[in-house]
LUMRO-626534 format. One line per 8 residues: number of its first residue (from 1); for each residue y, x, z of C-alpha. Coordinates in pm, whole numbers, padded with zeros to 5 digits, always signed. Example, Ala and Ser with C-alpha at 12.3 -4.5 7.8 and 13.67 -1.06 7.14 Angstrom:
BEGIN
1) -00450/+01230/+00780  -00106/+01367/+00714
***
This chain:
BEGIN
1) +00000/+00000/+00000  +00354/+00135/-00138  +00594/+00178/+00148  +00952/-00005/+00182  +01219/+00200/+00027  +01405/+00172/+00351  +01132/+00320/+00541  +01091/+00684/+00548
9) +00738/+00830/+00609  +00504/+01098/+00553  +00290/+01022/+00237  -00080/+01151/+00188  -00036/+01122/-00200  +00204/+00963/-00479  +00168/+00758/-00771  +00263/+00896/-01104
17) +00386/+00623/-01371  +00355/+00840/-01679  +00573/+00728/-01873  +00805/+00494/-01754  +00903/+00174/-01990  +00628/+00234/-02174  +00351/+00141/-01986  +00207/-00064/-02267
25) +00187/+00170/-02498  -00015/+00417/-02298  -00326/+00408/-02482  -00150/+00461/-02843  +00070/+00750/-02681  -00291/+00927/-02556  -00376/+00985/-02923  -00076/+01189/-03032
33) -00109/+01302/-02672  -00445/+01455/-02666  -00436/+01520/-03026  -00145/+01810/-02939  -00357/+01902/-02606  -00635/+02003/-02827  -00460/+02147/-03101  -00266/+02356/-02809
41) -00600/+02480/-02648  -00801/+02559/-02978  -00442/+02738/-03113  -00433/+02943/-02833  -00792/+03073/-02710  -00829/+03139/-03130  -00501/+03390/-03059  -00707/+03577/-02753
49) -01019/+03579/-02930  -00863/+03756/-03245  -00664/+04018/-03032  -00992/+04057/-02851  -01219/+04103/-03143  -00939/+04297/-03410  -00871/+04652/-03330  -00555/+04658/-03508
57) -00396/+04410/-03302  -00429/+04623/-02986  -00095/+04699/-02928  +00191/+04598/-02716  +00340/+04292/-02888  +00021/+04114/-02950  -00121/+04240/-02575  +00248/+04006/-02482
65) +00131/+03726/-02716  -00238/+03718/-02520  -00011/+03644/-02206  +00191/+03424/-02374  -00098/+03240/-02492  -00255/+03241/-02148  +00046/+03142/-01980  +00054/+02829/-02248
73) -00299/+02706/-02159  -00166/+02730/-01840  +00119/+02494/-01819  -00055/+02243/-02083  -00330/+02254/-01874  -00134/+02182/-01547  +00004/+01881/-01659  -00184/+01689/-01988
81) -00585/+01640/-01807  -00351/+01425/-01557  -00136/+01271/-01775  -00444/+01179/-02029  -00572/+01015/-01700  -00326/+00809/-01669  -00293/+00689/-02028  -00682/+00650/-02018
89) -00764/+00497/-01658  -00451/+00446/-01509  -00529/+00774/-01254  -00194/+00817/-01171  -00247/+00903/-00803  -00176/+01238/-00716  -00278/+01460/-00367  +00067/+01569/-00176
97) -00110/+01916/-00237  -00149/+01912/-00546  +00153/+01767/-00634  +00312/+02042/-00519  +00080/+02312/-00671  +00115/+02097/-01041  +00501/+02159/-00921  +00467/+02530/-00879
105) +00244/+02616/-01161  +00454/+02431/-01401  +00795/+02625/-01328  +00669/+02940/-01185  +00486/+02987/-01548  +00804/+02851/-01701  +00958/+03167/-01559  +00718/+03360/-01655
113) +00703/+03285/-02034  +01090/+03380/-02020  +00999/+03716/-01850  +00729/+03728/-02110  +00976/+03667/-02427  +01243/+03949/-02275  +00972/+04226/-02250  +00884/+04123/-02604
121) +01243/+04175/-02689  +01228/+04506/-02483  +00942/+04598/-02740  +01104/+04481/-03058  +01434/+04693/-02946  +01201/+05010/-02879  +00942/+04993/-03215  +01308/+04982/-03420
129) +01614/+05164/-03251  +01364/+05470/-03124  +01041/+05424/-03354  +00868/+05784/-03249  +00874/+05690/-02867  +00772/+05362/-02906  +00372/+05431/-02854  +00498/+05678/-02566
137) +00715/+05439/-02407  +00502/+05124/-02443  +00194/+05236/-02297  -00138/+04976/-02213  -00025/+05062/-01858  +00399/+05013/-01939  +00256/+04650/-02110  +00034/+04540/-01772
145) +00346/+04658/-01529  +00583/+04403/-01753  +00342/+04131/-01747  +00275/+04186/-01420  +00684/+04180/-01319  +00729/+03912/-01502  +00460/+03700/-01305  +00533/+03846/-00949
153) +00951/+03706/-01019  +00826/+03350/-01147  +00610/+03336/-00783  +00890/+03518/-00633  +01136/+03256/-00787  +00967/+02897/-00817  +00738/+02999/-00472  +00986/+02878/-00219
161) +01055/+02539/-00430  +00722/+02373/-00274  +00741/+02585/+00031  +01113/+02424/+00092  +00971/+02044/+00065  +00722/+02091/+00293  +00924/+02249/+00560  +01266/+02053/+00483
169) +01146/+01708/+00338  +00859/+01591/+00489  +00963/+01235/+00482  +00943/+01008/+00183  +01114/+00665/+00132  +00879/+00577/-00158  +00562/+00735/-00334  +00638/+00634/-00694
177) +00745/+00912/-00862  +00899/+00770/-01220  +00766/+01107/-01408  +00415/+01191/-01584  +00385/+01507/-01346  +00527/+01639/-01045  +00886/+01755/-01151  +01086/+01947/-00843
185) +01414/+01725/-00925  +01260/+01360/-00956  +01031/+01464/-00596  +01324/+01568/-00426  +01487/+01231/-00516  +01237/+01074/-00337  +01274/+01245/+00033  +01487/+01114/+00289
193) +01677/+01403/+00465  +01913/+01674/+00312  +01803/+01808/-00012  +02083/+01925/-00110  +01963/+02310/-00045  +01674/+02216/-00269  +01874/+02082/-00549  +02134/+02375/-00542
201) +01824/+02681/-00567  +01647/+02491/-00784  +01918/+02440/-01029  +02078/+02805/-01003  +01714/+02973/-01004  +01713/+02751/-01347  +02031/+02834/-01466  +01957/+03248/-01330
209) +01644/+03238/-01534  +01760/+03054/-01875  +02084/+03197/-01898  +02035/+03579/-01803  +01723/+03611/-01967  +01868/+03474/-02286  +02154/+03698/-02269  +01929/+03982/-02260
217) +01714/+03918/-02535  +02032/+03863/-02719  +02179/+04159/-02649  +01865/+04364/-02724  +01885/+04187/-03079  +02258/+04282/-03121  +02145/+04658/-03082  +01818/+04596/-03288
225) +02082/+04457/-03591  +02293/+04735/-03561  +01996/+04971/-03604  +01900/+04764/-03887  +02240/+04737/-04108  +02245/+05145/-04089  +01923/+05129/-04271  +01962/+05257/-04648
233) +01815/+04960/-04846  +01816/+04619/-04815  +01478/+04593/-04902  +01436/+04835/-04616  +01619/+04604/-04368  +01417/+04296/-04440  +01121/+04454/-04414  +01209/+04584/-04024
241) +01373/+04255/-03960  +01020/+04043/-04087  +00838/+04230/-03747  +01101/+04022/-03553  +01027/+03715/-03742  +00761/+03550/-03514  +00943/+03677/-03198  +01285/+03481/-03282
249) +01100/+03178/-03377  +00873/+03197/-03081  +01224/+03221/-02836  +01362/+02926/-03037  +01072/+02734/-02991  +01081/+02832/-02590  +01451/+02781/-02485  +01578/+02518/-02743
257) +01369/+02212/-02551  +01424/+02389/-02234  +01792/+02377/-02322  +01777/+02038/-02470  +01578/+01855/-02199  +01816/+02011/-01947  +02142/+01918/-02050  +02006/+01544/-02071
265) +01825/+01564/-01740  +02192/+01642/-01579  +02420/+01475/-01782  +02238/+01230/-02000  +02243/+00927/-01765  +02281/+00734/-01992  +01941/+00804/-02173  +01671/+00565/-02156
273) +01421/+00676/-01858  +01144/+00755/-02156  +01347/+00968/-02346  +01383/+01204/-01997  +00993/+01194/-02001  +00869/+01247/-02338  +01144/+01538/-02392  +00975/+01682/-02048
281) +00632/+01661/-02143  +00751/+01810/-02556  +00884/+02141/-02375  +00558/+02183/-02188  +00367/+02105/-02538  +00569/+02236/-02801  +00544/+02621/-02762  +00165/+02578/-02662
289) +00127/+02451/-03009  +00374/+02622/-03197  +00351/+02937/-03102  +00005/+03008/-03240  +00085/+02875/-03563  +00404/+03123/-03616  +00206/+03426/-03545  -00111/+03302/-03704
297) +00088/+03233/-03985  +00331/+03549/-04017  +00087/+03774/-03861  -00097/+03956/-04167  -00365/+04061/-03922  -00404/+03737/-03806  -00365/+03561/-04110  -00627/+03800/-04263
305) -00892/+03781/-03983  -00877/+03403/-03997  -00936/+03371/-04337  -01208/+03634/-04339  -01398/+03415/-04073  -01301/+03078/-04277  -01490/+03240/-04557  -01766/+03392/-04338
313) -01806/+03012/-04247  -01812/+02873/-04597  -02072/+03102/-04707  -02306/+03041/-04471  -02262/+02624/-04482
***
């Protein structure tokens, strides 16, 4: 039984709605739903097994696209098994616990992918401003240190979010959270005392993280450009700008929803509640899916490998 909104207590578990307004139309949405799940998980565990099984990809920017694939399967995974549930059954109840661990996992390996996309940027900068260190300076052990930074500041950063409810907020006037997955902004909503220390770190650790990181990898590309408009030939300086092809696309991909979902979270009030949703649940989906395509497609080794095992397959049907 739901609790009065007037009365504040301490709730055992909440109720997701998926997506709110459109309750009706759960069971069409689970087809384009699961559809981009799967297409997500097989894009992504192809892009580790063909790193793992191709020599020539073992080096440092396709070592960063493993993690970022990993880190993709993570935050799909985190929130679409539940959210298919709830299309599906109508499973929309959700452990306080792991509420808050589908809360941490989705925005500490937010963070991370960001971390992720500036050490790629660190690596594009190095292979074309100082080409003859860039195997000496992006070691296997340099790569696993970066990943490994950039994972220990997303726990660093999004750790005290869940750790701050549960100390802070432990009352609740109501259970229904209005979301598809445990969002920090739309659970704080919910609590009764002062959350306005929650609000204020979770918005600047969101604002630290998009805008600084984004600064950097654009500054790293304003010295990679300079480096490449000294090059002699034109042919010369598409040729080094095509190796950061895949990398620009993938940040686009990354930070334009991010950006996008963002700015409507905090100033679109006027947008319809499922607008708020679906753009939440796109950003977690979009690079998961995307981002195996754009390599797989302007990798050559990729591209090569896949259609070598197509063929192997054809053969032997």
């Amino acid at each position: 039984m739901l609790p009065s909104h007037n009365v504040c207590s301490i709730p055992s578990s909440f109720q997701l709605t998926g997506i709110p307004g459109l309750e009706s139309l759960h069971m069409w949405l689970s087809i384009p739903f699961g559809a981009m799940y799967l297409v997500a998980v097989v894009g992504n565990v192809t892009i580790l097994a063909m790193v793992k099984v191709e020599h020539s990809l073992h080096q440092p920017m396709y070592f960063f696209l493993c993690m970022l694939a990993v880190i993709d399967l993570v935050l799909s995974t985190s929130t679409m098994p539940k959210l298919l549930g709830i299309f599906w059954f109508g499973a929309g109840d959700i452990g306080l616990d792991a509420c808050l661990a589908q809360m941490f996992l989705i925005h500490c390996f937010a963070t991370v992918e960001s971390g992720i996309f500036l050490a790629m940027a660190f690596d594009r900068y190095v292979a074309i401003c100082n080409p003859l260190r860039h195997t000496t300076v992006l070691t296997h052990n340099v790569v696993g240190h970066l990943g490994l930074a950039a994972l220990l500041r997303g726990v660093l950063y999004i750790g005290p979010l869940p750790l701050m409810i549960c100390l802070r907020l432990p009352l609740y006037k109501a259970r229904v959270i209005s979301h598809s997955y445990c969002e920090h902004m739309v659970v704080v909503t919910l609590a009764c005392g002062d959350s306005r220390v929650n609000t204020v770190y979770g918005l600047n650790i969101g604002f630290l993280v998009l805008i600084l990181d984004s600064m950097a990898i654009a500054a790293s590309y304003v010295m990679i450009f300079r480096a490449v408009m000294g090059l002699a030939t034109p042919e010369a300086r598409l040729k080094t700008l095509g190796t950061c092809g895949s990398h620009i696309c993938a940040i686009l991909i990354f930070y334009v929803p991010i950006a996008i979902s963002s700015l409507i979270h905090r100033f679109g009030h006027q947008v319809p509640p499922p607008i708020h949703t679906l753009l939440a649940n796109f950003y977690l989906l979009i690079p998961p899916i995307l981002n195996p395509i754009v390599y797989a497609v302007r990798t050559k080794q990729i591209r090569e490998r896949l259609l070598q095992i197509l063929k192997t397959e054809t053969k032997i049907k």
